[in-house]
C-alpha positions as CSV (number, residue, x, y, z in Angstrom):
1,X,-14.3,0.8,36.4
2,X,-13.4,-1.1,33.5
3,X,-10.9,0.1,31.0
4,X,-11.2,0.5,27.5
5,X,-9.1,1.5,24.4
6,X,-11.1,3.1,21.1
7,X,-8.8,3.7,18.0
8,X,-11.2,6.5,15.9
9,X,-10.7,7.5,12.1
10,X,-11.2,10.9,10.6
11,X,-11.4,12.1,7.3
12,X,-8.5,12.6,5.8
13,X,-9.6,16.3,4.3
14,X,-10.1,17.8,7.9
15,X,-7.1,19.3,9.2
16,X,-5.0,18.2,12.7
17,X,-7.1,20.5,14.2
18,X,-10.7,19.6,13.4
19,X,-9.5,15.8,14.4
20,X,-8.3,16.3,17.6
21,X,-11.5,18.7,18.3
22,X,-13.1,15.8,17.2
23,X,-11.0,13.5,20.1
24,X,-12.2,16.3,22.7
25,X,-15.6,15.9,21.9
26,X,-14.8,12.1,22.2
27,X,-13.3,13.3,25.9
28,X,-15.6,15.4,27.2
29,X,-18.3,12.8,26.7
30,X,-16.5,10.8,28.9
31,X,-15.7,12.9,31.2
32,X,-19.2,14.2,31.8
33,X,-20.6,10.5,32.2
34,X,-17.7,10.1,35.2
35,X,-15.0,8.5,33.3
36,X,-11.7,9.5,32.5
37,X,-9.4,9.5,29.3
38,X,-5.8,8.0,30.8
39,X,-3.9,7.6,27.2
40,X,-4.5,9.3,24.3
41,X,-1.8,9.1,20.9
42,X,-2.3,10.4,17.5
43,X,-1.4,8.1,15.1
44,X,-1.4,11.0,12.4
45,X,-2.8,10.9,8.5
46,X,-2.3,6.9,6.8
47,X,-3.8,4.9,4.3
48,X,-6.6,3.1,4.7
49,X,-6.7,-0.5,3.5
50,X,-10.4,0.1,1.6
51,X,-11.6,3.1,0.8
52,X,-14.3,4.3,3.3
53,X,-16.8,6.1,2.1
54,X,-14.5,7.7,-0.6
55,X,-12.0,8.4,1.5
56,X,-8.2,6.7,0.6
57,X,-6.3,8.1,4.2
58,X,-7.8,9.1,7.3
59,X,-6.5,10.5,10.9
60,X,-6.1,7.9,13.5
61,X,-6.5,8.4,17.2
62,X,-6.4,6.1,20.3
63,X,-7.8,6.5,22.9
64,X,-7.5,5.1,26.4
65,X,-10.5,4.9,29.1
66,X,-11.5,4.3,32.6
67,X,-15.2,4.7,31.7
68,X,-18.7,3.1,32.8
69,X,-20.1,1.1,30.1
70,X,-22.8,3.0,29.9
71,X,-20.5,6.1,28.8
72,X,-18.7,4.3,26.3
73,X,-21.9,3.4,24.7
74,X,-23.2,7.2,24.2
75,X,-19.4,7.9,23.1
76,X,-20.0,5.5,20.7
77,X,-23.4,6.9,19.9
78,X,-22.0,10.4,19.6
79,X,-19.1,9.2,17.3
80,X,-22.2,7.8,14.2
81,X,-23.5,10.5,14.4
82,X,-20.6,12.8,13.8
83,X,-19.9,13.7,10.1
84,X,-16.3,13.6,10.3
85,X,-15.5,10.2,11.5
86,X,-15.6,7.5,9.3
87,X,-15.0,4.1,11.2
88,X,-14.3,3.9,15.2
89,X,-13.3,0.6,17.4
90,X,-14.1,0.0,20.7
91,X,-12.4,-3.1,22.8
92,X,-12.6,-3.7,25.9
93,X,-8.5,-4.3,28.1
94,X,-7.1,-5.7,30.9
95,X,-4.8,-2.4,31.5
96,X,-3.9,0.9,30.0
97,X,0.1,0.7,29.6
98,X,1.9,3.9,29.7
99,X,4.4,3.0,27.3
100,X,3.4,4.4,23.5
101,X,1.8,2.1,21.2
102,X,3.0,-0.4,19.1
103,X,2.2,2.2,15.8
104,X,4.1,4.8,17.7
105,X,7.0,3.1,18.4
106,X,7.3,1.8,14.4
107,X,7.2,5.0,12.9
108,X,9.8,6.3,15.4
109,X,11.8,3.6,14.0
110,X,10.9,4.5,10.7
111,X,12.3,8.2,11.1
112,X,15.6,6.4,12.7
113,X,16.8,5.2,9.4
114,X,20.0,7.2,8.2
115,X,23.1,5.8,5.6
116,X,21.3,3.1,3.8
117,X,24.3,2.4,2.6
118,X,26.4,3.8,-1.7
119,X,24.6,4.3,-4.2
120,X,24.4,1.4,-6.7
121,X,27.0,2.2,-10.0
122,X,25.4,3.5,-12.9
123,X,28.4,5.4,-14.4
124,X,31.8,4.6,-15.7
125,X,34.9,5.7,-13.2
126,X,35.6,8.9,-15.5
127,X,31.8,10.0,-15.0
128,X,30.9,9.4,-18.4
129,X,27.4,7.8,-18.8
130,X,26.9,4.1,-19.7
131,X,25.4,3.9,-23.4
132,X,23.1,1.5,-24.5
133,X,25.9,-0.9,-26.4
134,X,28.2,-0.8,-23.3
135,X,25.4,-3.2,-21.4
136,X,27.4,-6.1,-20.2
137,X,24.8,-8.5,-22.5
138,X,26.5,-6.5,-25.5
139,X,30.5,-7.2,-24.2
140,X,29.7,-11.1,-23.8
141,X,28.0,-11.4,-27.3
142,X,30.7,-9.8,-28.7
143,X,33.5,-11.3,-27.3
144,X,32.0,-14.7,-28.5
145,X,31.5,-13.5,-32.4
146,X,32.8,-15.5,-35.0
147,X,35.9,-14.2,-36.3
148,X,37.1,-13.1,-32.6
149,X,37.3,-17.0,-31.2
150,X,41.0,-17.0,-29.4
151,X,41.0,-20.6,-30.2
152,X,40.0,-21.0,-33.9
153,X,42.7,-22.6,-35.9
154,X,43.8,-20.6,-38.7
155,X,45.5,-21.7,-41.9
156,X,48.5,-20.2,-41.4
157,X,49.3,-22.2,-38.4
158,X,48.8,-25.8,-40.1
């Protein structure tokens, strides 16, 4: 049978839940029509790049099949005419790796991150907050001032 992978999006105001019910509805279509579901990953609650029918974020599920055409199609079928799911893509692969997704694997990565490293300086060593006139803008300017020039010549000296 050929294989297939379908990435589904939910509404973001249905909870876990109600989206993975939606993914078993999704699988026991399948599953009726002989085919099997042989990966399936949530991708959890992200932003959409448009809004879709007023939605800003929705749940994202993959799912991978070893399905007849034919049951793909009324999978498909069954997904427009479900309330909850906004936008669903079918493609059509080679094979179904076991390894998890590419989406998977990045936000893993994400959650990885620890010591990012101090904290930039914003205070003076005794703790004492930087005022407005201590900018460094302010100490050039006024080192510069007439009056202050280290190498003005002054009567005395001639």
């Amino acid at each position: 049978m050929p294989l297939y992978e379908t990435v589904l999006i939910a509404r973001s105001e249905i909870t876990q839940a109600q989206a993975d019910a939606v993914a078993d509805a999704a699988t026991a279509q399948i599953e009726a029509d002989g085919g099997s579901v042989k990966k399936r990953e949530y991708w959890g609650l992200r932003g959409l790049a448009y809004r879709i029918k007023k939605n800003r974020k929705g749940h994202y599920i993959l799912l991978g099949l070893d399905a007849p055409s034919p049951a793909v199609l009324e999978m498909e079928r069954q997904l427009t005419l479900h309330e909850d799911v906004l936008r669903f893509m079918t493609i059509r692969i080679d094979e179904i790796s076991e390894e998890p997704s590419v989406i998977l694997s990045r936000k893993s990565d994400d959650r990885e991150r620890g010591f990012r490293g101090p904290k930039p300086a914003g205070r003076f060593e005794t703790g004492r907050k930087r005022g407005y006139d201590e900018r460094e803008e302010f100490r050039a300017r006024d080192e510069f001032r007439p009056g202050h020039d280290e190498f003005a010549v002054e009567e005395e000296d001639i």
